[in-house]
C-alpha positions in Angstrom: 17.5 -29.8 16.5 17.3 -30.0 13.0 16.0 -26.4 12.4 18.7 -25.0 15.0 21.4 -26.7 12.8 20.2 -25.2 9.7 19.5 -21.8 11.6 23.4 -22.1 12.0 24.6 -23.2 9.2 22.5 -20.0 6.8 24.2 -17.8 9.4 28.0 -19.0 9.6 29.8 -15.9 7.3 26.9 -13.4 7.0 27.6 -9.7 6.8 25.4 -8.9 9.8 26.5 -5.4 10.0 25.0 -4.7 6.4 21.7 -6.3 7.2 21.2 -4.0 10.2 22.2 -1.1 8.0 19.7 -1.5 5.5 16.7 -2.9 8.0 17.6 0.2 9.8 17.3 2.8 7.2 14.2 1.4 5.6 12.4 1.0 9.3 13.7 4.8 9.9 12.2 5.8 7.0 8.9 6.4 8.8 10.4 8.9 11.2 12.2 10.7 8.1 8.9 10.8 5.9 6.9 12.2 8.5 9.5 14.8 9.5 9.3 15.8 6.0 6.1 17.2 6.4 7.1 19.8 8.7 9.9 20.9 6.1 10.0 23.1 3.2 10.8 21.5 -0.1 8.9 19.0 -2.4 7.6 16.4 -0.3 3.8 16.1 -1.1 2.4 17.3 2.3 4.0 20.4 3.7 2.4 21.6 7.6 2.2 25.2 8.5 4.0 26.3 10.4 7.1 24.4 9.5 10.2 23.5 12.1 13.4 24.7 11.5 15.1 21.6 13.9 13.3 19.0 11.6 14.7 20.8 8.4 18.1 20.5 10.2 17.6 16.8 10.9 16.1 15.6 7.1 19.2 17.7 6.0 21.5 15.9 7.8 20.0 12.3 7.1 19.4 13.4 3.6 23.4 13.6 3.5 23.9 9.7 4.2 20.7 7.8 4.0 20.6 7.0 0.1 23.9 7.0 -0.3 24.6 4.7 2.4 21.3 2.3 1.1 23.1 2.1 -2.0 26.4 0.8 -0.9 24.2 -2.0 0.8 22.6 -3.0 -2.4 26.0 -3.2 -4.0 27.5 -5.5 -1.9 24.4 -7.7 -2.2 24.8 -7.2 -6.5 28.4 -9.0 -5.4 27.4 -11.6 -3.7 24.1 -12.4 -6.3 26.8 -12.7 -9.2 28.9 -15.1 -6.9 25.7 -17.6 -7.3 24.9 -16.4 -10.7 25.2 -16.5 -14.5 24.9 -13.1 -16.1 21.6 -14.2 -17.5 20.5 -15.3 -13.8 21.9 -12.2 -12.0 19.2 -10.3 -14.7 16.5 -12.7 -14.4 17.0 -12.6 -10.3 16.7 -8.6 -10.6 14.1 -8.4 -12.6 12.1 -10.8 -10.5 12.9 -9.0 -7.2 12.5 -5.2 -8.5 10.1 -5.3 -11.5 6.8 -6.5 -9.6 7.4 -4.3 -6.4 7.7 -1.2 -8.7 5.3 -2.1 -11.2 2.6 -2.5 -8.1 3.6 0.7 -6.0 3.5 2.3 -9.1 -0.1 1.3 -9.9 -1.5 0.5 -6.8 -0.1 2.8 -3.8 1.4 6.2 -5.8 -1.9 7.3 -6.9 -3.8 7.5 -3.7 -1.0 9.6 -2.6 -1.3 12.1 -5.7 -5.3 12.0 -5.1 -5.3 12.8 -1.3 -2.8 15.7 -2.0 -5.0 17.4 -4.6 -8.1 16.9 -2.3 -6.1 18.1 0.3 -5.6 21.4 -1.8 -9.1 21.8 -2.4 -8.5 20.7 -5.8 -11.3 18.0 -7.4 -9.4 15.5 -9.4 -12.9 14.1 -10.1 -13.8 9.7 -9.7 -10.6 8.5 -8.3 -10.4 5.8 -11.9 -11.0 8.4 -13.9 -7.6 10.0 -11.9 -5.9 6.8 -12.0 -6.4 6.7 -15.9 -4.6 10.2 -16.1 -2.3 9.4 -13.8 -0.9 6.3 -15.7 -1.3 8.4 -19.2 2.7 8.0 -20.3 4.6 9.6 -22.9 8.2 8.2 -24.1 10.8 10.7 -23.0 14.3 11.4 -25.0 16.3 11.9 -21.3 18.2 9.7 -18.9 17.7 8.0 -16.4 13.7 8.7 -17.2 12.4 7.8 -20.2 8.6 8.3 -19.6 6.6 11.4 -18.4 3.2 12.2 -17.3 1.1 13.2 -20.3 0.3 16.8 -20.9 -1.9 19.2 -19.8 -2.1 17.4 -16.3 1.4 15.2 -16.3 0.4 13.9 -12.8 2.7 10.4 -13.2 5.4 10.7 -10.7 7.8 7.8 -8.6 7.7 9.3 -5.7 9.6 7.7 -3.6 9.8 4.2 -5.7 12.8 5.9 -7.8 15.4 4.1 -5.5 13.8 0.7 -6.7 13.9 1.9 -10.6 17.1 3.3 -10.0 18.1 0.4 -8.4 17.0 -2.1 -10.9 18.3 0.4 -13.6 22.2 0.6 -12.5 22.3 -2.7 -11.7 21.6 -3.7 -14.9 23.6 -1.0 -16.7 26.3 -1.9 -15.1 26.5 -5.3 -15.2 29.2 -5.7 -17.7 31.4 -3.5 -15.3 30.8 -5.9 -12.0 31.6 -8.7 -14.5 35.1 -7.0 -15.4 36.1 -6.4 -11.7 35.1 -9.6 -11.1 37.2 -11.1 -13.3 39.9 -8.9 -12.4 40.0 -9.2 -8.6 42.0 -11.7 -8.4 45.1 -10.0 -10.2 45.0 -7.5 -7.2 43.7 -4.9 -9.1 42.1 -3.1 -6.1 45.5 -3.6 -3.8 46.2 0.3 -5.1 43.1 1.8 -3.9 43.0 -0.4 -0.2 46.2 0.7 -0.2 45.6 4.8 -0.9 42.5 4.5 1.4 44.5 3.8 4.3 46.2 7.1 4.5 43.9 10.0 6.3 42.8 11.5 2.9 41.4 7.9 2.1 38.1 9.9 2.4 38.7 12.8 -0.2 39.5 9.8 -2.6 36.4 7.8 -2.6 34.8 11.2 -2.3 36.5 12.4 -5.2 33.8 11.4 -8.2 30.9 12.2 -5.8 32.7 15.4 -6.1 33.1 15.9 -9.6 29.5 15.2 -10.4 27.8 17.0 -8.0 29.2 20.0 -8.4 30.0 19.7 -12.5 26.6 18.8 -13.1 24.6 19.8 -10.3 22.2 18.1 -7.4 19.3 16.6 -10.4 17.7 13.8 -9.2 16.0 12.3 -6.7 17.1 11.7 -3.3 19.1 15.5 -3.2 21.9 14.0 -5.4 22.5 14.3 -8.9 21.0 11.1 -10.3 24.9 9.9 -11.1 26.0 9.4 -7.7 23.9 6.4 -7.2 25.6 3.9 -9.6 28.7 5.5 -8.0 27.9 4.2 -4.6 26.4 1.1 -6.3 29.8 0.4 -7.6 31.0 1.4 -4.1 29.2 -1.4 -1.9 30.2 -4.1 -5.0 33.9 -2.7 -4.4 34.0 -3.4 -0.7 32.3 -6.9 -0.6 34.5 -8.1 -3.5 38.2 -7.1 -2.0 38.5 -7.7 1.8 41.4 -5.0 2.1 38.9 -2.7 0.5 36.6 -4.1 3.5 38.6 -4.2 6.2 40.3 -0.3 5.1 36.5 0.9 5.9 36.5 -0.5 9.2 39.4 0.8 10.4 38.6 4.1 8.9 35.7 5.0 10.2 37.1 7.8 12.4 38.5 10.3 10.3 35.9 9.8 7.9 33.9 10.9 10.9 36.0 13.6 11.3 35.6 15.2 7.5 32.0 14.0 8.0 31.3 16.5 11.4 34.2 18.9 10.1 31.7 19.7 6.9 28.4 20.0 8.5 29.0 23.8 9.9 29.6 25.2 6.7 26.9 23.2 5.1 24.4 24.7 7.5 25.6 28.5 7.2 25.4 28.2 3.5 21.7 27.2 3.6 20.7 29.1 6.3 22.2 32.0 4.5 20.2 30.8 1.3 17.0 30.2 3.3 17.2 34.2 3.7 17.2 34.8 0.6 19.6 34.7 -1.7 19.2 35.0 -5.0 20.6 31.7 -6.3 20.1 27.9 -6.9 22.6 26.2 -4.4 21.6 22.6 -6.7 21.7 23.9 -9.6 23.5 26.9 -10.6 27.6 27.9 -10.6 28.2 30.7 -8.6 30.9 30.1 -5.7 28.9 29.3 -3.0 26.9 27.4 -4.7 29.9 25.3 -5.9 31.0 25.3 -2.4 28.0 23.8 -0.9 27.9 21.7 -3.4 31.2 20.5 -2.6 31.5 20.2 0.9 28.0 17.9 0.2 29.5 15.7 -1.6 32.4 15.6 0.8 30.4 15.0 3.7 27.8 12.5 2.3 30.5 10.2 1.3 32.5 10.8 4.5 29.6 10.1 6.9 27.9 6.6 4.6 32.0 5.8 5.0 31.6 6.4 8.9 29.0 4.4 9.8 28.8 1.7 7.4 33.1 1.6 8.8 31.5 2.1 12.4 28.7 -0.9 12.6 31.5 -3.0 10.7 34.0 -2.9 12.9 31.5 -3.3 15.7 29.8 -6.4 14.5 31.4 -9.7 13.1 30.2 -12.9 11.5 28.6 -15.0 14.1 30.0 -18.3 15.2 28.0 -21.3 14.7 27.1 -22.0 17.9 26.2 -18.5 18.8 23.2 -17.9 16.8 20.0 -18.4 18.5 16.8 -20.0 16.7 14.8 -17.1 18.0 17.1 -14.2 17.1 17.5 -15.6 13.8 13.9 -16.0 13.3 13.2 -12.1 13.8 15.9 -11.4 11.6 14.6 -12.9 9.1 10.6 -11.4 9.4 12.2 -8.2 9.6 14.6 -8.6 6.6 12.0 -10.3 4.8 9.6 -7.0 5.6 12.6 -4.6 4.4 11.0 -4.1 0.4 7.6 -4.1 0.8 8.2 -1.7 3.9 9.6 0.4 1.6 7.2 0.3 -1.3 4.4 0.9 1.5 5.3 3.2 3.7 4.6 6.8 2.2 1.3 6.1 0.9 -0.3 5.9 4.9 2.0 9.1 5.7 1.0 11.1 2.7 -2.8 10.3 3.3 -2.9 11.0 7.2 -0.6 13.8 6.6 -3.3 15.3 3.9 -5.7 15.6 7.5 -3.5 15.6 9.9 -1.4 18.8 8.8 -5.2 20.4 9.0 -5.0 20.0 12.7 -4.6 23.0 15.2 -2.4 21.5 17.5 1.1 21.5 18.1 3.8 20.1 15.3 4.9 17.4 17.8 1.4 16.0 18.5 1.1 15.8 14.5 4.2 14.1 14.0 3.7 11.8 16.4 0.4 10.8 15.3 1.3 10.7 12.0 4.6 8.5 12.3 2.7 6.4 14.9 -0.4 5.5 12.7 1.4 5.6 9.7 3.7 2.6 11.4 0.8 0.2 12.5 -0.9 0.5 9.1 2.3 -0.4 7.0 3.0 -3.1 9.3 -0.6 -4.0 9.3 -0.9 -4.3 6.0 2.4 -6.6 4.7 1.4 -8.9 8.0 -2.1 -9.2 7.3 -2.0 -8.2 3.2 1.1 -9.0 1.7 3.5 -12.3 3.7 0.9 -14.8 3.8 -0.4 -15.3 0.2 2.6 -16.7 -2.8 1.1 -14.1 -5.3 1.4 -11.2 -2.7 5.3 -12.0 -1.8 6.0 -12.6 -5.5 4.4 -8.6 -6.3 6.5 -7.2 -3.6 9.9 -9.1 -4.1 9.7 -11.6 -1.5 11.0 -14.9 -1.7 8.1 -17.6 -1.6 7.7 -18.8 2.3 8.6 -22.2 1.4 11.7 -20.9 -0.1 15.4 -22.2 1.5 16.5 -18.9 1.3 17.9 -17.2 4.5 17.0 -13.6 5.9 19.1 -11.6 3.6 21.2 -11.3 -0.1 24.1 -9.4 2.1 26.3 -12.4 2.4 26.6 -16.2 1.6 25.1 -18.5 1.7 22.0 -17.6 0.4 20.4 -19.0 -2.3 19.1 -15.6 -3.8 18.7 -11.8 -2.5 16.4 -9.3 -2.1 18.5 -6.1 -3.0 
């Protein structure tokens, strides 16, 4: 009895609907990664032949996944500096993000840089002879990065551990700007743009500096946006967790933000399509019309379609009640909350090795994928059941709170005593 009460108690006001978004998009992850594989572009394994309904489909999430991920961890930035000091809000991001990025960084990157080069037929020689030139840095004079492989071979890379620097990065950056609004919330200061974000072009104004810097400054960065955008949509998700008209606005709007969100994707397509043929331009990069148009309608879209289903899952799920929170469901919740970052930080290393082989295979591309996403699955769950939840030292390295801890399955909503993004 006692552990149902306190089961109900850590549940009673939780944002549910942002705890399924991000356990959703990190466990999807797997399915994404591995279609990547059978696409062209810069992921570290590509298959031949490649599948033009899997380029259409990492596209598409490309659009909303990130994006969407960082609206989460905004709203969780909001309710960490509800419990916190400035000082504790850094030392509480530090300790989640640091250790996690520090590891994948040293520990699961390289194997993935290794396999692709034997994969090549390369020989990158004794795999710690590798790691030494792998972690061989040089200070950099650019932002957001500030350190770079070291020449000739410059192998050092993030992969896909950027979100967690640029994560840890914005948050911190920005800190004096969530401590002005927060200060200022209370003088109604977000009443005006609740207020314009009820009207049907609600959309094109949230969209509006997504706009501006994709298509001023181009799609540099990771995660097909310009590197920009993401402290944009970090302010975002602290924006609509602090003001509950703000909140309450995206619920209700989720429908013609689905509407910009499907009315873009045609001409998004024909664009690159018509670029896939050939064209002799940089659609991310460069200025010529259609390149600012795609750009545009990118921008446009991606905000549009986070806006529709964050909005969507929102308005479909509320705060439990007290009494209607089972022990059980709450209990797998929490493992699969708990499992979100060091998911993350695990999963491409086991698709990026099998893919190395697997892409070798003559067989079909949906026999490969399968096996791929499949194995690629067990072993990341394998290893943060067996490797990483059950020791202190192991939870600390990947951002988990310590198994003793009173803290609840997730930093999305009170009354936690700490988060996790």
């Amino acid at each position: 009895m006692e552990g149902a009460a306190t089961t109900s108690r850590a549940a009673v006001g939780r944002r549910q609907d942002l705890d399924l978004i991000r356990m959703a998009i990190v466990g999807g992850l797997i399915a994404f990664h591995t279609a990547c594989i059978f696409v062209p572009g810069q992921f570290p394994v590509i298959n031949q032949p490649t599948s033009f309904g899997m380029m259409a489909v990492v596209f598409f999430a490309k659009l909303w996944g990130m994006p969407l991920l960082f609206v989460v961890a905004g709203a969780g930035v909001w309710h960490s500096l509800r419990q916190r000091t400035p000082g504790g809000f850094t030392r509480e991001r530090l300790r989640r993000l640091l250790p996690p990025l520090v590891v994948g960084t040293v520990v699961l990157l390289p194997p993935q840089v290794y396999f692709l080069l034997l994969g090549r037929g390369h020989d990158p020689g004794p795999y710690w002879q590798f790691l030494g030139r792998f972690l061989d840095l040089r200070l950099a004079l650019g932002f957001p990065m500030f350190v770079r492989g070291a020449a000739p071979d410059g192998l050092f890379e993030l992969g896909h551990l950027w979100f967690l620097y640029y994560l840890l990065l914005y948050s911190l950056l920005l800190l004096p700007v969530f401590l002005f609004l927060r200060r200022r919330l209370d003088q109604g200061r977000l009443e005006w743009l609740a207020y314009r974000c009820q009207s049907p072009w609600g959309v094109a104004l949230l969209a509006l500096p997504v706009v501006l810097v994709e298509v001023a400054l181009g799609i540099v960065g990771p995660g097909s946006w310009h590197s920009y955008v993401h402290a944009i949509f970090l302010l975002y998700g602290f924006l609509i967790a602090a003001d509950h008209r703000l909140s309450e606005v995206i619920s209700q709007s989720w429908r013609p933000a689905l509407l910009v969100g499907v009315a873009a994707l045609p001409g998004l397509f024909v664009i690159a399509v018509y670029d896939l043929g050939g064209a002799d331009r940089l659609l991310g990069t460069d200025y010529h019309p259609w390149s600012l148009a795609f750009r545009l309608l990118k921008a446009t879209a991606g905000t549009a379609w986070a806006i529709a289903i964050l909005g969507f899952v929102s308005s479909r799920i509320r705060r439990p009640q007290e009494s209607a929170v089972p022990a059980a469901r709450h209990r797998v919740m929490r493992y699969a909350s708990q499992a979100v970052l060091p998911f993350y930080v695990l999963h491409q290393t086991p698709i990026v090795v099998l893919g190395v082989y697997v892409a070798q295979w003559r067989v079909g591309i949906l026999p490969k994928y399968m096996m791929i996403g499949l194995a690629s699955l067990a072993a990341t769950m394998l290893i943060y059941d067996l490797g990483i939840r059950r020791t202190r030292i192991t939870r600390v390295l990947f951002g988990m709170p310590p198994a003793d801890s009173l803290e609840t399955y997730d930093a999305s909503g009170p009354p936690v005593a700490g988060d996790r993004w």
